[in-house]
C-alpha positions, 0 to 999 in steps of 0.5 A: 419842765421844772428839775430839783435835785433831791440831796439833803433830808435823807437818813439812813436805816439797817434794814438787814444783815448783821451789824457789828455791835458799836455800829448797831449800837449807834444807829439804835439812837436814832436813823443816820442824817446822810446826803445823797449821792452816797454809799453805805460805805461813805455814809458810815465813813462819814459818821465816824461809824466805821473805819477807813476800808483804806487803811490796814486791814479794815477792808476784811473787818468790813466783809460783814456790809457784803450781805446787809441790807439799808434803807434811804427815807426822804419826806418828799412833803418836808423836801418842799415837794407839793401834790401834782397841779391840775394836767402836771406830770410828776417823775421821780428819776434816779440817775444811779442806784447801786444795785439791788433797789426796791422803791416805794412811795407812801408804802405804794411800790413804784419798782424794783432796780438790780442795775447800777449802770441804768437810770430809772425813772418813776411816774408818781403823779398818782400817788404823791399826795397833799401832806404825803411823800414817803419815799424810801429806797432799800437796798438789798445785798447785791452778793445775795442777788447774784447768787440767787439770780446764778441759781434761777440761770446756772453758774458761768465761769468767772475770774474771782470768787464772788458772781460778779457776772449774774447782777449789773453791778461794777465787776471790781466792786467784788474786788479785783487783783488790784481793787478791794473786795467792799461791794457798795450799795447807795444812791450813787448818782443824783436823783431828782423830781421832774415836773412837766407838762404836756411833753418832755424831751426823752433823749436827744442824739446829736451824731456829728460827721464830716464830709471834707470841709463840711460839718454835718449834725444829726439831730434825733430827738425822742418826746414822751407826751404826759398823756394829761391831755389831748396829744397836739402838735409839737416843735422841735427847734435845734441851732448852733449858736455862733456857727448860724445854723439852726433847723426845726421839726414838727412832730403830729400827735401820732409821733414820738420822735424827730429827725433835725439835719444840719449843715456847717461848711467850713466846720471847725474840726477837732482833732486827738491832742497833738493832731491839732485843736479841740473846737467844741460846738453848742447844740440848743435843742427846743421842745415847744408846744402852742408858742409855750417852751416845754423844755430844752437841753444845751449840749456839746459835741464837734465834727470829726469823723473816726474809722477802724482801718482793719484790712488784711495786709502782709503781716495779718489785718490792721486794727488802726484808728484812723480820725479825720482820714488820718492814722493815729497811733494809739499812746493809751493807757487803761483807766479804771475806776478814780476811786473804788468809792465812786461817789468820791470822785468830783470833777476836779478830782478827774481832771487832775486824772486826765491832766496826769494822763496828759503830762505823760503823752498819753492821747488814749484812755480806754474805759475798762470793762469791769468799771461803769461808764463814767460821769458826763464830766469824764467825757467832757473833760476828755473831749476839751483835752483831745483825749480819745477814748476807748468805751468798753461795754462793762463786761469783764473777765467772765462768761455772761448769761443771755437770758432774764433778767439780765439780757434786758438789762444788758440791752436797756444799759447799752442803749441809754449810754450809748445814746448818753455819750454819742455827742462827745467827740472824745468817744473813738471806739465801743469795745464789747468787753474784756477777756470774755471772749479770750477767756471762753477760748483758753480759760477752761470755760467751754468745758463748764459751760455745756450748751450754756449761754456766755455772751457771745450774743451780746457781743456779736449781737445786741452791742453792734446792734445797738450801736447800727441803730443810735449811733453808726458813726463810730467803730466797734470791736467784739471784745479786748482782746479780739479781730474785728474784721476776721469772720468769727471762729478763724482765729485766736482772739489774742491773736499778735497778727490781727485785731487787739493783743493782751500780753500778760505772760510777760508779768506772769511767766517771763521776764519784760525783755519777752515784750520784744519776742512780739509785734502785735497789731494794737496792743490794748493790755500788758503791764507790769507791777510795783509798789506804791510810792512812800507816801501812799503806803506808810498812809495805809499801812503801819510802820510794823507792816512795812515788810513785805510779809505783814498781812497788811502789806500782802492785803494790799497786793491783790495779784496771785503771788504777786510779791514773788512775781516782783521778785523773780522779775528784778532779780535777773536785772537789779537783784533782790534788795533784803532791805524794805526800803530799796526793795521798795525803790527796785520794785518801782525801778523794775517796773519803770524798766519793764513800762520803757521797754514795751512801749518803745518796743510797740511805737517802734513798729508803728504803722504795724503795731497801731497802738500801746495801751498800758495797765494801768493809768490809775488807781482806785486805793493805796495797792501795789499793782500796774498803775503808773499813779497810785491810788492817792494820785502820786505818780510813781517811777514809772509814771515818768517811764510812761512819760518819756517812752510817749514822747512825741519824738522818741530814740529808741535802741531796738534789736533787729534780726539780733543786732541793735539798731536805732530806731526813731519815732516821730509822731508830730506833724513835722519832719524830723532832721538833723544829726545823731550823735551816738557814741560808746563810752566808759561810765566814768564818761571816756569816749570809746567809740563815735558815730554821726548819722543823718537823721531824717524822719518824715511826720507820723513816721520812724526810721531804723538806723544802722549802727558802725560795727565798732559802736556795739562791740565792748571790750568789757560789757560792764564798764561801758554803754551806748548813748544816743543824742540826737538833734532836732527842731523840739529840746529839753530833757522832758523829750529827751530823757536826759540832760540837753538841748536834744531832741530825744536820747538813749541809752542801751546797756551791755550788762544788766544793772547788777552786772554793770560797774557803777559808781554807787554815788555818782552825784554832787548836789545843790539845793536851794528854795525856790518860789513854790518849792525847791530845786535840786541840781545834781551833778553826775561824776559817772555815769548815773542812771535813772536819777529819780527823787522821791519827793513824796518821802519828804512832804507827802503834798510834794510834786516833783517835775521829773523822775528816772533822769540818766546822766553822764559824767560832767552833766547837770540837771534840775529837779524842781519840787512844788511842795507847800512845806518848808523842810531841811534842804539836806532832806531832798538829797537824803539817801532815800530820796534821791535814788538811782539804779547805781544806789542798788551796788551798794546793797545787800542783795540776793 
């Protein structure tokens, strides 16, 4: 076989729609020259036609590119592309088309496309001729599609405005309460032309086991014969390079599929990060016909073997993802698109995205439902880091119908992705969707709906199916939230006691500490909102917007009253700064508050609560909302909360029937022994109170420890704190959330911050320059809590180690700055850059 990519030689032609007057004007003179993969939108960007959807406003200025229409042009001829030979067979193959496609070769319609999740693929050995190859590609508006497809099929209730739900489109695309409303439409992944004889390799499912020490491989392997010639014999050779296994199979000329099994004793196993290493396996896949090789494909996968333990216990039923017979507890984090401009998104890009996930502790991403089934290069990354990953089915928020044209799309997507991602390791788990099945319950649908179909026989059907059939071994659940393993009907989907739990009446309704009123079996949504950093948003925004009722600001939060929800949830705890500023800082320190706390609450119930997935890792634009990493890639505040509260060794004051107790986590696999000094002290660091307790904590389990009486007792709740430092085989303050040689630290207040008698300035500082940056240490002269240096404000390329440090008086910590600028040492130390909750005192609130 012989591939080319078909990148350059394409221009770009409006086809529909109306274009705004300098955008009509520019294309008059002449069709844009473009590169594929692309979108509309990154094709004017690039050509200066349009202003960035990024920034300020421009998001609604470019609400007219939601209902044009633009055509791809390629000559297939000047691209070097010749007639086919004598018996050869010429494909077309485009990977992504996004959305609603028409294709046609020298004016001969080859097909029509409304599935950006798909590959398509053209036989155009009988039109592509000598001195041809016309080929053009139009789009048309997906927002047009799907209003006329919910004609043709009826109306099904849906989140937001725009029927996302009625064309196999990226939901968010529509916009989301995070994401901008920009609906692309381009050849979003690579296309390419094929040329092949005889036979082609039309998919390989390499399914990977373990049965004890004994690695097992699976090799499906489907052909598609050219139909050029007489059908022959055909040889399907597999091997494992390195590991001395190989098998082949031969196919008669009836046959158009093959099944090669292998054998690896003493298989090399990979495990989730922090369970053990990650040994990737070649697998060289052969098709060869009389002594001549037709084509081949080189791949990776491993053996491991994953489960869902979901058997009724005392509290309910489990859902427990248990790898290699070993229950994992889930530190997950839900991703959605890198960036809402999907061709944007490289493989250095991702893995700096993945690596952030890592450097929280995070071992779990889930691929939300309302994005794509992301690049190979997502899954590769994933599989070399030992990140599991959740794979939902992108269904999202809505009810979705079960007739044409969707139900084939709905069933030729979930079979070619899941035959595209069965080899990596990675994939732990198929989810059908997200919030569909909740949302038929409690969202008023039912009574919209009628008799009408929802997508209930997507989840309970055609995904499992699919599933049973390409690839049994791994597990799947319904929906997100839902209980597999309960027969359907008996429960609430979003049910603490059983299956999967979205906790989101905490951001909506109530305050974080209602995180604590739960104990959810695995809880894959809650989260809690906050701005940007500073960095991100004085990019996006002018210096007039930075107030938190400029229209620019309020189009860059996209939650419903998004702004007094931020307010209500700091109020009871920090107060409300008047300031913009330290409005900004408390928004961000809220939400590192509200992230600690529920996931120390959910990993202190583990092996009842099996997992805590946050909303969100990421960002796909400058926004105020859940992720813990804005959509430039800074990690704000709460990145560092994330970080701390998924340490492998976790001290945690929890309460238990009303009276706080020490809990502690350990998720390594050794135990965990030593001392814990706890304590009750002033803020200006006099100790009032003490206590020494054993600690001892098997692996993979935790221990709740009882607290002496007379440590939980103040004699004024706004002067003083508890403070936990406990000992172990594993140091340093990334553990610890503090200064020290410990393990872990906590520390529980008896007053909200507002009511708490801070020193408002509480450190002493020193700077200096460091090779590649800068470090900053901080002495605490009180009690100083969650110390954070916001260096983006500085030198927006700046990266700084740590963030939301407490302190008590007499302790000392580090900040190290990586920043490729030289600037004032006194500017790391300014007031709006070295924050603390102690800094809000002294501000004007509210």
């Amino acid at each position: 076989m012989r591939e080319r990519e078909l990148t350059t030689g394409w221009t770009l032609h409006p086809v529909g729609g109306d274009l705004p007057g300098p955008v009509s004007r520019a294309l008059a003179d002449g069709p844009l020259p473009v590169t594929v993969p692309g979108t509309v939108h990154t094709h004017l960007l690039d050509a200066g036609l349009i202003p960035d959807p990024y920034l300020g406003e421009n998001e609604t200025a470019l609400a007219w590119l939601h209902r044009s229409a633009w055509e791809y042009r390629l000559d297939l001829a000047a691209a070097g592309e010749a007639a086919p030979a004598e018996g050869e067979r010429v494909d077309l193959v485009f990977t992504g088309l996004d959305t609603v496609a028409t294709i046609t070769l020298d004016g001969v319609e080859l097909g029509r496309t409304a599935n950006m999740h798909r590959t398509f693929r053209f036989d155009v050995t009988g039109v592509l001729r000598a001195g041809g190859g016309d080929l053009r590609v139009r789009f048309d508006s997906a927002l047009e599609h799907a209003e006329a497809v919910e004609k043709e099929v009826g109306s099904r209730p849906r989140a937001y405005d725009h029927p996302f739900n009625a064309v196999r489109k990226m939901a968010c695309s529509f916009g989301w309460d995070w994401g901008p409303d920009l609906q692309t439409a381009g050849i979003w992944r690579p296309a390419g032309v094929q040329r092949w004889r005889t036979a082609r390799l039309a998919a390989v499912r390499p399914l990977a086991t373990l049965e004890g020490t004994t690695g097992r491989l699976a090799v499906h392997v489907d052909v598609e014969r050219c139909g050029l010639r007489e059908p022959g014999d055909l040889i399907v050779q597999v091997e494992l390079p390195g590991l001395g296994a190989a098998g082949v199979a031969h196919l008669g000329p009836a046959q158009a599929s093959a099944l090669v099994e292998l054998e690896v004793p003493d298989a090399p196993v990979w495990w989730p990060v922090g369970y053990g290493e990650q040994p990737l396996v070649d697998v060289v896949v052969r098709l060869s016909a009389g002594g001549a090789e037709l084509g081949s494909l080189r791949l990776r996968t491993a053996f491991r073997t994953v489960e869902l333990d979901t058997t009724p216990d005392e509290h309910g039923s489990r859902f427990t993802l248990v790898v290699n017979g070993q229950p994992v507890f889930a530190r997950g984090a839900n991703w959605i698109p890198e960036d809402h401009l999907l061709t944007r998104v490289t493989r250095e890009r991702c893995a700096a995205a993945l690596d952030r996930a890592l450097e929280a502790h995070v071992n779990l991403v889930r691929v939300w439902g309302g994005g794509v089934y992301e690049s190979d290069d997502f899954y590769d990354l994933a599989d070399a880091r030992g990140l599991m990953v959740w794979q939902d089915f992108p269904l999202a928020c809505a009810a979705y119908s079960e007739e044409e044209p969707l139900y084939s799309e709905f069933v030729a997507e979930a079979r070619e992705n899941v035959t595209r991602l069965c080899p990596h390791p990675s994939l732990v788990l198929w989810n059908g969707g997200n919030e569909n099945i909740w949302g038929h319950e409690d969202w008023g649908w039912k009574e919209q709906l009628g008799e009408s179909t929802w997508g209930l026989g997507y989840y309970e059907g055609v995904f499992p199916a699919v599933l049973a059939e390409l690839d049994p071994t791994r597990p799947y659940s319904p929906g997100s939230p839902a209980n597999p393993g309960v027969p359907a009907g008996e429960l609430h989907p979003n049910d603490p006691g059983h299956g999967t739990t979205h906790v989101w009446d905490v951001w909506n309704q109530r305050d974080y500490t209602a995180y604590r009123e739960r104990v959810p079996r695995f809880c894959s949504e809650f989260g809690f909102q906050a701005p940007p950093t500073w960095a991100t948003l004085t990019r996006a925004l002018e210096p007039a917007d930075l107030r938190k009722d400029s229209p620019a600001f309020a189009l860059h939060q996209k939650a419903v009253d998004g702004n007094g929800k931020l307010d209500r949830g700091m109020a009871p705890h920090l107060g409300v700064p008047t300031g913009f500023r330290d409005w900004n800082w408390a928004a961000q320190l809220n939400q590192a508050r509200a992230v600690r706390v529920g996931v120390e609450h959910l990993r202190s119930w583990w092996p009842r609560t099996a997992g805590s997935v946050y909303w969100q890792l990421n960002d796909c634009w400058p926004v105020t909302s859940w992720a813990v990493v804005d959509g430039d890639g800074r990690r704000k505040p709460a990145f560092h909360a994330l970080r701390r509260a998924h340490a492998p060794r976790l001290a945690t004051f929890q309460p238990r029937d009303g009276v706080v107790h020490l809990v502690l986590v350990n998720d390594t696999a050794l135990a965990w022994r030593g001392r814990a000094h706890v304590r009750r002290t002033a803020l200006g660091g006099r100790e009032l109170a003490a206590a020494s307790l054993e600690v001892d904590v098997p692996a993979r389990q935790v221990r709740t420890l009882a607290l002496p009486a007379d440590l939980l007792a103040p004699a004024d709740a706004s002067a003083e704190v508890l403070v936990a430092d406990v000992a172990g085989p594993s140091g340093g303050a990334d553990a610890a959330g503090g200064a020290g040689a410990t393990a872990a630290r906590a520390v529980h207040a008896f007053a909200e911050d507002r009511d708490l008698a801070y020193e408002p300035e509480p450190l002493r500082t020193v700077v200096e320059e460091v090779p590649g940056g800068y470090a900053v240490r901080v002495l605490a002269t009180s009690l100083a809590r969650d110390v954070t240096l916001l260096a983006d404000v500085v030198a927006p390329d700046a990266v700084v180690d740590d963030g939301l440090v407490t302190l008590l008086a007499g302790e000392v910590h580090a900040f190290t700055v990586r920043t490729g600028r030289r600037v004032p040492q006194e500017r790391w130390t300014a007031p709006e850059v070295l924050r603390s909750a102690n800094c809000l005192a002294a501000v004007e609130r509210r």
